[in-house]
N, C-alpha and C positions, 0 to 999 in steps of 0.2 A: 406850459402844462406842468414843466418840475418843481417851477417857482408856484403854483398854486397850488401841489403836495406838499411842497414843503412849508409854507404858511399855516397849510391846515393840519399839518404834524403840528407846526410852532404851537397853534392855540389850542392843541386839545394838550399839550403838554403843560402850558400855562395853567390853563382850565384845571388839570390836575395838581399840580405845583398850589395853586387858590384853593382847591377843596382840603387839601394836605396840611397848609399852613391854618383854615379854617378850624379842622378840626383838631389841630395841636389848641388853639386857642379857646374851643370850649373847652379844654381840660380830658377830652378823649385819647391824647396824648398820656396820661398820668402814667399806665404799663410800663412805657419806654423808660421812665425814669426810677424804676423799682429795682434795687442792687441789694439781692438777698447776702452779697457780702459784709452788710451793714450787721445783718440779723447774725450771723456769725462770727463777726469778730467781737460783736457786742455781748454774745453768750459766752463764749470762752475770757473775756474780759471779765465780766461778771463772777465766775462758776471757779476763774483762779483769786480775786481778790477775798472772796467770799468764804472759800476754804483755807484760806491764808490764814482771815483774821476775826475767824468765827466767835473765839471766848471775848472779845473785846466787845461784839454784840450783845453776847447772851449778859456779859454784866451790865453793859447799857441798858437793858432794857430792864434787869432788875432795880436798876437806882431809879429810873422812870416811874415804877410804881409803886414804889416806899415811901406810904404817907408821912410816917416817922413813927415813933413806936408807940405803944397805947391808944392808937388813932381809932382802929376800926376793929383791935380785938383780932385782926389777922396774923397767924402768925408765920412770918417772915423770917429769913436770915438777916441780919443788918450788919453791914458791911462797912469799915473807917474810912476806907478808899479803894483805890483800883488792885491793888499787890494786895493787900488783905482779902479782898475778896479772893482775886487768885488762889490764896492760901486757903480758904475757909472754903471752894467751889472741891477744891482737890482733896480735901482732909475728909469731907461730908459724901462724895459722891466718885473720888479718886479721878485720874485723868481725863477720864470721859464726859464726867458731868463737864467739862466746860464745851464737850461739844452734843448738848442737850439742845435738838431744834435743830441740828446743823443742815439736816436734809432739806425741809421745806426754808432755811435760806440761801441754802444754793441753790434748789430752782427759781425759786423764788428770783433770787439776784441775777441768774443765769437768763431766764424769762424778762425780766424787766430789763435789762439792760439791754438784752435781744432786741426788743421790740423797739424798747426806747430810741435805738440807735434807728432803729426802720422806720419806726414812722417817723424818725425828726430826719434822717437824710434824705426820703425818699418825700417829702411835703418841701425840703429845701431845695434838692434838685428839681421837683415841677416849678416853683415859684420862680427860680434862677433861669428856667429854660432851659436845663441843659448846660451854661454859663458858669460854668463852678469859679471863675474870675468875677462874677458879679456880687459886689458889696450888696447886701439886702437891709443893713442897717439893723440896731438894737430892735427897734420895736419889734422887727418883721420878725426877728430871733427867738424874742418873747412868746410872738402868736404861736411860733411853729413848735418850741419846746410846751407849751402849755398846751397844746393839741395830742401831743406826742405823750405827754405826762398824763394826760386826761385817759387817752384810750387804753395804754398801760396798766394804771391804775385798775380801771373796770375791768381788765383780765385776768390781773394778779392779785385781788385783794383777799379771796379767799387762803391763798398761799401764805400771806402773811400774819393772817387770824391763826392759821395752825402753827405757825413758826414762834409767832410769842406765847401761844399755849403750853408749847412744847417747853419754851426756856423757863417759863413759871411753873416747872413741876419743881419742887422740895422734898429732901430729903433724899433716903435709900432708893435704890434700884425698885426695892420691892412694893415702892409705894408711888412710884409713877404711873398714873391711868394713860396718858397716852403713849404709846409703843413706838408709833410711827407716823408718817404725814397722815398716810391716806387713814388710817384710821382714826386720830383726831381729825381730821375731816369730813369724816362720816359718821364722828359720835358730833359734833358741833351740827350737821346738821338735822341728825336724828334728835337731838334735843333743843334746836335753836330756830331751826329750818332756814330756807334762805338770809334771813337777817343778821343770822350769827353768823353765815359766813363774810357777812359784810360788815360788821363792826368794824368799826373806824373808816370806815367809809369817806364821813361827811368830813372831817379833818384832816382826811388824805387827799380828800379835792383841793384842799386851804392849801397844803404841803405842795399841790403843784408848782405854786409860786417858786419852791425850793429848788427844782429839777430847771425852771426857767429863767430864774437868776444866775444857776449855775451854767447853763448854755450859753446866753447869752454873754457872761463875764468873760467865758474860755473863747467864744466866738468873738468878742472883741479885742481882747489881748493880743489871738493871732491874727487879725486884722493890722489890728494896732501897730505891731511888732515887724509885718510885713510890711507895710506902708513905710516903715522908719527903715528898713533895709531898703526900701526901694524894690521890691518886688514882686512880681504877683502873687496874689491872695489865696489861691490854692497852692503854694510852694510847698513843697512835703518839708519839713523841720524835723529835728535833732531827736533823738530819746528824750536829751537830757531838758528843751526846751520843751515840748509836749509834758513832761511829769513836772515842769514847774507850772507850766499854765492850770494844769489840770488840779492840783494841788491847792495853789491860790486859788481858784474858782470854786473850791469845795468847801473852803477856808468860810470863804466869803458868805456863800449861801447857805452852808448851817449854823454859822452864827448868828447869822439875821432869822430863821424861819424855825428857829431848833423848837420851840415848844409845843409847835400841832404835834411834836414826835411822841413828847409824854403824855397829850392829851389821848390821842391817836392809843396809844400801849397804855393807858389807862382803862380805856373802853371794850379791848380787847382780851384785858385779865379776866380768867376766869375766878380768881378769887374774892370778887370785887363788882359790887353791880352799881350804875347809875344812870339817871331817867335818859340821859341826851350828853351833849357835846358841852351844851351851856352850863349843865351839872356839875363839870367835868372840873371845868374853868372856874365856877366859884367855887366847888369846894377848896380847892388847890388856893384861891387868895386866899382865904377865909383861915385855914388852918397850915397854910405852909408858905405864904407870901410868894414875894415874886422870886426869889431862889427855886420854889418849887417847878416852875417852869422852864429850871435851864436843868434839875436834875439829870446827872447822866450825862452831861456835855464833855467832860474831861474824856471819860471813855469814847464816847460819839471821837470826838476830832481824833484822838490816837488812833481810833479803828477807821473812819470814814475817808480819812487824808491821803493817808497812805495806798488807801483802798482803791479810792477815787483815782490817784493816782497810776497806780498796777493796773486799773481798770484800762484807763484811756493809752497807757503806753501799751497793751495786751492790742488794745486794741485797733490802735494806728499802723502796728508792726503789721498784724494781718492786712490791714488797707493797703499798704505799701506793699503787702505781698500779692496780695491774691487782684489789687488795682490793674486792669489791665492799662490803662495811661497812669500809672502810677499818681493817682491824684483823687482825694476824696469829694 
């Protein structure tokens, strides 16, 4: 009689154990794998690089839109390089102008990095099963950053329409129309409506490429680098090796994808209109060759590198802290 309670404990526990492992397997499981510590170490990663190396952006993104002079009758500051600009930012607008925009790019940065980090860790730990020792390979790294970058994107992209509005204001104090985020963002939509807040939109999906290049390059190195030490694949690593990987991978993927960035901050000028994305790209051959495409890349790498960097060490130190297995 105990032997046939006890069999029929055994099988409704089985029974249960099969429905359990069942339902991890349609992906009803996903909750369990959701580590809002991603979302947080990825904002304070974000929201310190961002205020770090804010003037470095706002010239970026004015070299990005300077057809060259005489072009279009706009008139622009025109800048010899990175320190002249500096000079000419401070002399016209005094210490502050170079942090013109800084607000909506530190949410901005703060947000994206947030999320970036959550949806790409918490899409990597369902696919992994919980296995954070399991290699998933470049592709699988590719899908999950381009996923990650995708929904990102369509969260944050009004933030970034008011952040280069705000860096293309010129001149005095007293001749800036927008004040602050949320008000350029409510004059962009009071005059543009939904669609101005999405300018650059369509070149910031292209730009995903850049977010999954760079994932995936940092996600293989530390593969890579594990594998050559001999040890497992989720091993927490060094400050000093995290800020080189993170560095090199940033290196990499804005060199390769840097152009959707001026296409991108060309469409989102307000001083400046044109039909489409395609517009964007032949005027830029037509009148400024293929130099015109990397405009602003000097700045980009001094500001993104370093940035990139600060970001992901900000941001592993949290993981390492608040990890309860100390392991991402």
């Amino acid at each position: 009689m105990m032997e046939s309670k006890n069999k029929s404990a055994l099988e409704r526990g089985s029974a249960s154990d099969a429905t359990s492992v069942s339902t991890s397997k349609n992906g009803f499981s996903l909750r369990s794998h959701i580590r809002f510590e991603h979302l947080v170490a990825g904002v304070t990663g974000g929201l310190v690089s961002s205020i770090v190396l804010h003037p470095l952006d706002l010239i970026k993104v004015r070299f990005q839109v300077d057809e060259g002079p005489g072009q279009t009758g706009i008139k622009r500051p025109q800048y010899t390089g990175v320190i002249h600009a500096f000079r000419a930012i401070v002399q016209s607008d005094g210490w502050k102008g170079l942090y013109r925009g800084v607000t909506p790019n530190v949410t901005g940065a703060g947000l994206s990095w947030g999320l970036y980090f959550f949806f790409y860790n918490t899409t990597k730990t369902w696919m992994q099963d919980g296995d954070t020792t399991k290699n998933l390979g470049p592709g699988n790294h590719m899908w999950i950053a381009s996923f990650a970058g995708l929904a990102t994107l369509s969260l944050t992209n009004p933030i970034w329409v008011s952040k280069t509005r705000m860096c293309l204001q010129y001149g005095t104090p007293g001749n800036v129309h927008f004040v602050g985020m949320w008000e350029t963002l409510a004059n962009v939509y009071k005059y543009e409506g939904v669609r101005g807040l999405y300018r650059g939109y369509v070149p910031g999906v292209f730009g995903i490429s850049h977010g999954a290049l760079q994932f995936m390059t940092y996600e293989e190195m530390k593969t890579l680098y594990n594998k050559h030490r001999n040890q497992p694949l989720d091993t927490r690593l060094t400050s000093a090796e995290y800020l080189t990987f993170a560095a090199l991978s940033k290196m990499v993927a804005a060199a390769t994808t840097y152009p959707y960035q001026v296409v991108r901050s060309r469409l989102q000028d307000q001083h400046r209109q044109y039909s489409g994305v395609w517009d964007v790209v032949k005027q830029i051959w037509v009148f400024e060759g293929l130099y015109g495409y990397y405009k602003g890349l000097l700045p980009n790498l001094l500001r993104v590198t370093p940035a990139c960097a600060l970001t992901f060490f900000v941001y592993e130190s949290i993981i390492t802290f608040l990890g309860p297995d100390k392991k991402s």
